[in-house]
N, C-alpha and C positions, 0 to 999 in steps of 0.2 A: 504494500500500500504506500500508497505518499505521505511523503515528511509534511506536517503540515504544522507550522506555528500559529498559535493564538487570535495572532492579528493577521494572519492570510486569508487572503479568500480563492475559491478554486473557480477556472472559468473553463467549461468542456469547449473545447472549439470543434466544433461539426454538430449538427440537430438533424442527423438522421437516425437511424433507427440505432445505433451502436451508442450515438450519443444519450439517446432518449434512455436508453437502457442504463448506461454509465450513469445517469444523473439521480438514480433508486440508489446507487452503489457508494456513492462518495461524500465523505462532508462537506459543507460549507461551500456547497455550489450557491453562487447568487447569478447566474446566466449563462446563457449558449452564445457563444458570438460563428455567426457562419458569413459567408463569403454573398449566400444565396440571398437578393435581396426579400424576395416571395417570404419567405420566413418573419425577415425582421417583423418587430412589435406582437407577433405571435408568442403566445405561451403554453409550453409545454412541459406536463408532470407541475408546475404551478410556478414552473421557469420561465423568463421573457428569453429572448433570442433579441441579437444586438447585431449591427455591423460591425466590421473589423474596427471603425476608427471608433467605438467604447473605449479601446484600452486608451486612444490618446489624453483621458483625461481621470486617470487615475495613475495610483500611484505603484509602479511597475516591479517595484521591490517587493510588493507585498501581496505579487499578482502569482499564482501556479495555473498554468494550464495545461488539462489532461485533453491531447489530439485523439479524437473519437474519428473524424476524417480517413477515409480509406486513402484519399489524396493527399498522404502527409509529405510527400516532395514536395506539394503547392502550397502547406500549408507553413513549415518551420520555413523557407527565405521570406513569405511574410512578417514571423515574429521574428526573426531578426534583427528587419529593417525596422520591428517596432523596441527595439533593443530587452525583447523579451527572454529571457535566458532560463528561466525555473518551466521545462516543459517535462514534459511527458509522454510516451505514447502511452496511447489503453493497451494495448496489447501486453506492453509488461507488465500491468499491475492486473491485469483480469487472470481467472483462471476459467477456462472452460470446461474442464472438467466435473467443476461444479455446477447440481441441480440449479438452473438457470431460473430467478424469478422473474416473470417476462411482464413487462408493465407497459407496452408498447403499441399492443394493439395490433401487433403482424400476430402472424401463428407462430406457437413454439419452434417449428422447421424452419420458419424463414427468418426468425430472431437467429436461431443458431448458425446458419448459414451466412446473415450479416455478419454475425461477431468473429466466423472461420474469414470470410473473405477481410474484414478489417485486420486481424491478425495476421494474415499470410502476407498483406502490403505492407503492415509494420516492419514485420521480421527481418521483409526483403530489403524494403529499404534500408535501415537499421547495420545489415549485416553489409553493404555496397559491394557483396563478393557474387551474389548469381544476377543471374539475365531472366530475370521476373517481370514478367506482364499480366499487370491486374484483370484484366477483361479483353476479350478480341471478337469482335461483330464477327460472327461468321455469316455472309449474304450468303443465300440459296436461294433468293428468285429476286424477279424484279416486279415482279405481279401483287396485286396487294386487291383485298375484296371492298377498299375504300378510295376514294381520290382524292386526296385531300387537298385544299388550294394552299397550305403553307406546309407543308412537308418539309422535317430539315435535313431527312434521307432524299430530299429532291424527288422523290418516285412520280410526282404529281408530272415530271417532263419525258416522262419514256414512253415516245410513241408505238414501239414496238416491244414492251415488256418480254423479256426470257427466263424460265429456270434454269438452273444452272445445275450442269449434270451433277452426278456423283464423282464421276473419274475427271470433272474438274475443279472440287471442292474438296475432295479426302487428301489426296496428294499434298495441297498447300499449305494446310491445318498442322499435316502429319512433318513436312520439312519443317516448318515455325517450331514444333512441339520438341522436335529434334536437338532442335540449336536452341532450347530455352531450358533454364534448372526447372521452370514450374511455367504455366501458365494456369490462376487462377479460377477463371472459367471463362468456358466459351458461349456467346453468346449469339442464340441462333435465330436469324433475323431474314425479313423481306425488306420492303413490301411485307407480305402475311405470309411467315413460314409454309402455314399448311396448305397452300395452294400447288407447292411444291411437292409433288407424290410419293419423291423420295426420301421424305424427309425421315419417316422409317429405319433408312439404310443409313442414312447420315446418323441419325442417333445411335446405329448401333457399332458404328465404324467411329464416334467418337467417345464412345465407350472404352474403347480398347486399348485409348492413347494413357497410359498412365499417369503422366505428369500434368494431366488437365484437372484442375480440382471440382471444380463442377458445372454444371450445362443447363443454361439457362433458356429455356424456348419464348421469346418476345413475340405475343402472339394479341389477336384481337377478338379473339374466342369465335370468332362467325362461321369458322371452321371447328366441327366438333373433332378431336382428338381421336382417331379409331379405337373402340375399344379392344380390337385385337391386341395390340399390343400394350397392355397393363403393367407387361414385366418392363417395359424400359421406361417406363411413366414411373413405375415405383420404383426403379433404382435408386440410393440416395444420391446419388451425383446431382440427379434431375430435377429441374424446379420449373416452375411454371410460370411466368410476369403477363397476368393479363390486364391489357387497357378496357376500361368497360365504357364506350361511343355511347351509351346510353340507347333512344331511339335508334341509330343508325347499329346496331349491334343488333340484330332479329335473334343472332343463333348463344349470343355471352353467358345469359342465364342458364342454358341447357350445358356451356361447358365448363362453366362455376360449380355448380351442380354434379356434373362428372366425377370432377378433380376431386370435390368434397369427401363426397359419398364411396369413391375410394381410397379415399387418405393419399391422395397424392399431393406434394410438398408443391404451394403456392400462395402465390399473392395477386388479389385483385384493385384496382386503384381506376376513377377516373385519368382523363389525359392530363399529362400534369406538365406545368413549366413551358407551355409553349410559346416559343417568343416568332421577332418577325425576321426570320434566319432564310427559309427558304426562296431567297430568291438567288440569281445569277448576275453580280453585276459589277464590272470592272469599275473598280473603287480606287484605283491610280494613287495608291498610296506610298510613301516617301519607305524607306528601309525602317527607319526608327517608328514610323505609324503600323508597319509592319509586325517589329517585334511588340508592339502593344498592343495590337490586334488578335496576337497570339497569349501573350501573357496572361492577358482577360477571357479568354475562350474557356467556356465550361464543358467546349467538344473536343480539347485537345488530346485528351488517352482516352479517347473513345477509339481507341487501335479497330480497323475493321479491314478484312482480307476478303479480299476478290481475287479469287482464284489462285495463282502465286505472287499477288502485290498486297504487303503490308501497308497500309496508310495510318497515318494519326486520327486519320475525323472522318467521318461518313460521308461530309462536305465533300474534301477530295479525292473521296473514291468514287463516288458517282456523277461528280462531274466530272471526273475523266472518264469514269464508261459509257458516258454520254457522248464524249468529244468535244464538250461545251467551251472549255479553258484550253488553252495551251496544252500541250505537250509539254511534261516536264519531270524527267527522272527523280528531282531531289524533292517531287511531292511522295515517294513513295517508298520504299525499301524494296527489292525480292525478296523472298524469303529463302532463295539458294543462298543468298550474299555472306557473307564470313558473322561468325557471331560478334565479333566487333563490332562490323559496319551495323547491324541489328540493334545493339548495344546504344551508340549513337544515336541511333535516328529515334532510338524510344527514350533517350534520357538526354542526348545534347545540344538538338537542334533550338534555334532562337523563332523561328516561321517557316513556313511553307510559303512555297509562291503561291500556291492555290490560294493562301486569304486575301490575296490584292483581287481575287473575283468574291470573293461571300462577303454578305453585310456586317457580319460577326456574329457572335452567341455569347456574351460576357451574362456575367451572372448579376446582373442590375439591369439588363433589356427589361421593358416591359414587357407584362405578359398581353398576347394577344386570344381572340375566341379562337378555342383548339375547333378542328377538323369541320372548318366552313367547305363543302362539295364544290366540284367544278364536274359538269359531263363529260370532258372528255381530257386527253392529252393538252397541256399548258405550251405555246409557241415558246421559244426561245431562238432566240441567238448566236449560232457560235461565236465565241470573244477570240480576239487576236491579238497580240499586244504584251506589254508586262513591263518591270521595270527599266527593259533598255530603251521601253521610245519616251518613259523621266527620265535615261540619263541618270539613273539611279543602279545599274548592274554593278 
């Protein structure tokens, strides 16, 4: 547990569900400060939630923070710079082994699952010796059972949506998992997964990969789940993230109901956090607007692979399977490339050229109405261009 003196107060940084948890656990919590503005003035377990600049006006000597944050690489060069030095991860003072009191309001499975997945980021971080990737989109189609006019997977512009085989999804997953000591979980993604028929085979070919800790299906329940296969629904790896569209969801309640009534490990949530990200549009920004574009991105380790290209953000991976942006290598890694090169692009790059095309994703955008329809494929543009016609290469 943490040293705590008299006159300290403890401030969990992150109010997600690790933090919500942590804050039953610990003395002398008087707030959550997180990064997400949506949050702020929100209180949770009977704690307010703050932005980062709380701390600037208290007193820093007599401030402990325990980083409840899975993103603790984004979170300690913040307290840094806020000359904050008394931190903590959760990771090292929780134990999980212990009967978990779950005050959180997820289900016991997916409390426990948060608290594995924040652990496994701490440790990794922490330890700077393996090639640890918290999460990796895995697309398997470009199809989706909704059209939504702000999509910040862009899917609202693929005139001619595809699934994407088996034999060129397992291959690239299996190279990445290779050259990685862990990958945390994978997270298997459209458009709507289950539009994709082989998604069956996918689940069961990434079952086999060892060092993936667990497999998250990001689904919008409109497709029910087959009940033939129950045994790879119930594996513990397996977990279920359904968005419930409300109206536009005919089939959610029949596969909330599913998952239930089998004990399979899931979480249901409205669309949450949607800001005004999905569009395409050459933003002609300077290098220095650049790396600030990135620094602020709340899509930046949203790691997502298509086929054998690793990218940072969902942004740059579908607008380049669009052919929307430029052509441009250093948006992407292989996943053949040297575990070095790997190494780098998931821990030392400063931007991608791809954000001088996206409007950004910072975590103080407003939120806009999630999943307003459009009938059909959204026109776009091919962009041309980048920083050589600023004279900024």
């Amino acid at each position: 547990m943490v040293d705590i003196e008299d006159d300290d107060v403890v401030i969990i940084y992150g109010c997600g569900i690790a933090g919500r948890w942590a804050s039953h656990q610990l003395p002398k919590v008087i707030g959550f400060v997180d990064s997400d503005r949506k949050k702020w003035g929100k209180i949770f377990n009977g704690i307010p939630v703050y932005p980062p600049s709380f701390f600037d006006d208290m007193d820093i000597s007599k401030v402990v923070v325990v980083i409840s944050s899975v993103d603790i690489f984004d979170v300690i060069p913040s307290l840094n710079k806020k000359n904050i030095t008394r931190w903590h991860a959760l990771a090292k003072i929780l134990n999980l082994d212990d009967d978990l009191i779950n005050n959180t309001g997820e289900s016991d499975s997916f409390l426990r699952y948060s608290l594995t997945t924040m652990k496994n980021c701490h440790e990794a971080f922490l330890s700077k010796e393996s090639l640890f990737i918290r999460s990796v989109d895995l697309v398997i189609t470009e199809k989706c059972t909704l059209r939504c006019k702000d999509c910040a997977n862009l899917m609202q512009f693929f005139e001619k949506p595809r699934d994407i085989e088996l034999n060129q999804i397992i291959p690239g997953i299996q190279r990445l998992a290779e050259k990685c000591d862990f990958i945390n979980e994978v997270r298997v993604i459209g458009g709507e997964p289950f539009v994709n028929k082989e998604i069956y085979s996918v689940l069961r070919e990434l079952l086999l990969i060892d060092n993936i800790g667990s497999i998250v299906i990001y689904s919008n329940g409109m497709i029910p789940p087959k009940p033939d296969y129950l045994e790879l629904y119930r594996n513990p790896k397996v977990h279920f993230s359904i968005t419930d569209y409300g109206s536009l969801g005919k089939n959610t309640a029949k596969t909330v109901s599913f998952l239930q009534s089998n004990d399979i490990s899931f979480r249901v949530h409205p669309p949450e956090n949607w800001t005004d990200s999905g569009r395409i549009e050459y933003q002609r920004h300077t290098v220095p607007e650049l790396k600030k574009t990135f620094e602020d991105c709340c899509g930046k380790n949203l790691f997502t692979l298509v086929e054998s290209r690793l990218y940072r953000c969902p942004f740059a991976a579908n607008a380049d399977s669009l052919g929307a942006i430029p052509a441009d290598n250093q948006n992407f890694v292989e996943v053949g490339a040297s575990t070095e090169s790997i190494r780098r692009y998931t821990r030392e790059i400063e931007f991608l050229p791809a954000c001088n095309f996206c409007p950004g994703r910072s975590f103080d955008a407003p939120e806009i109405i999630p999943a307003l329809q459009v009938k059909g494929p959204i026109k776009y543009e091919k962009i041309s261009g980048g920083l050589e016609e600023n004279g900024e290469s």
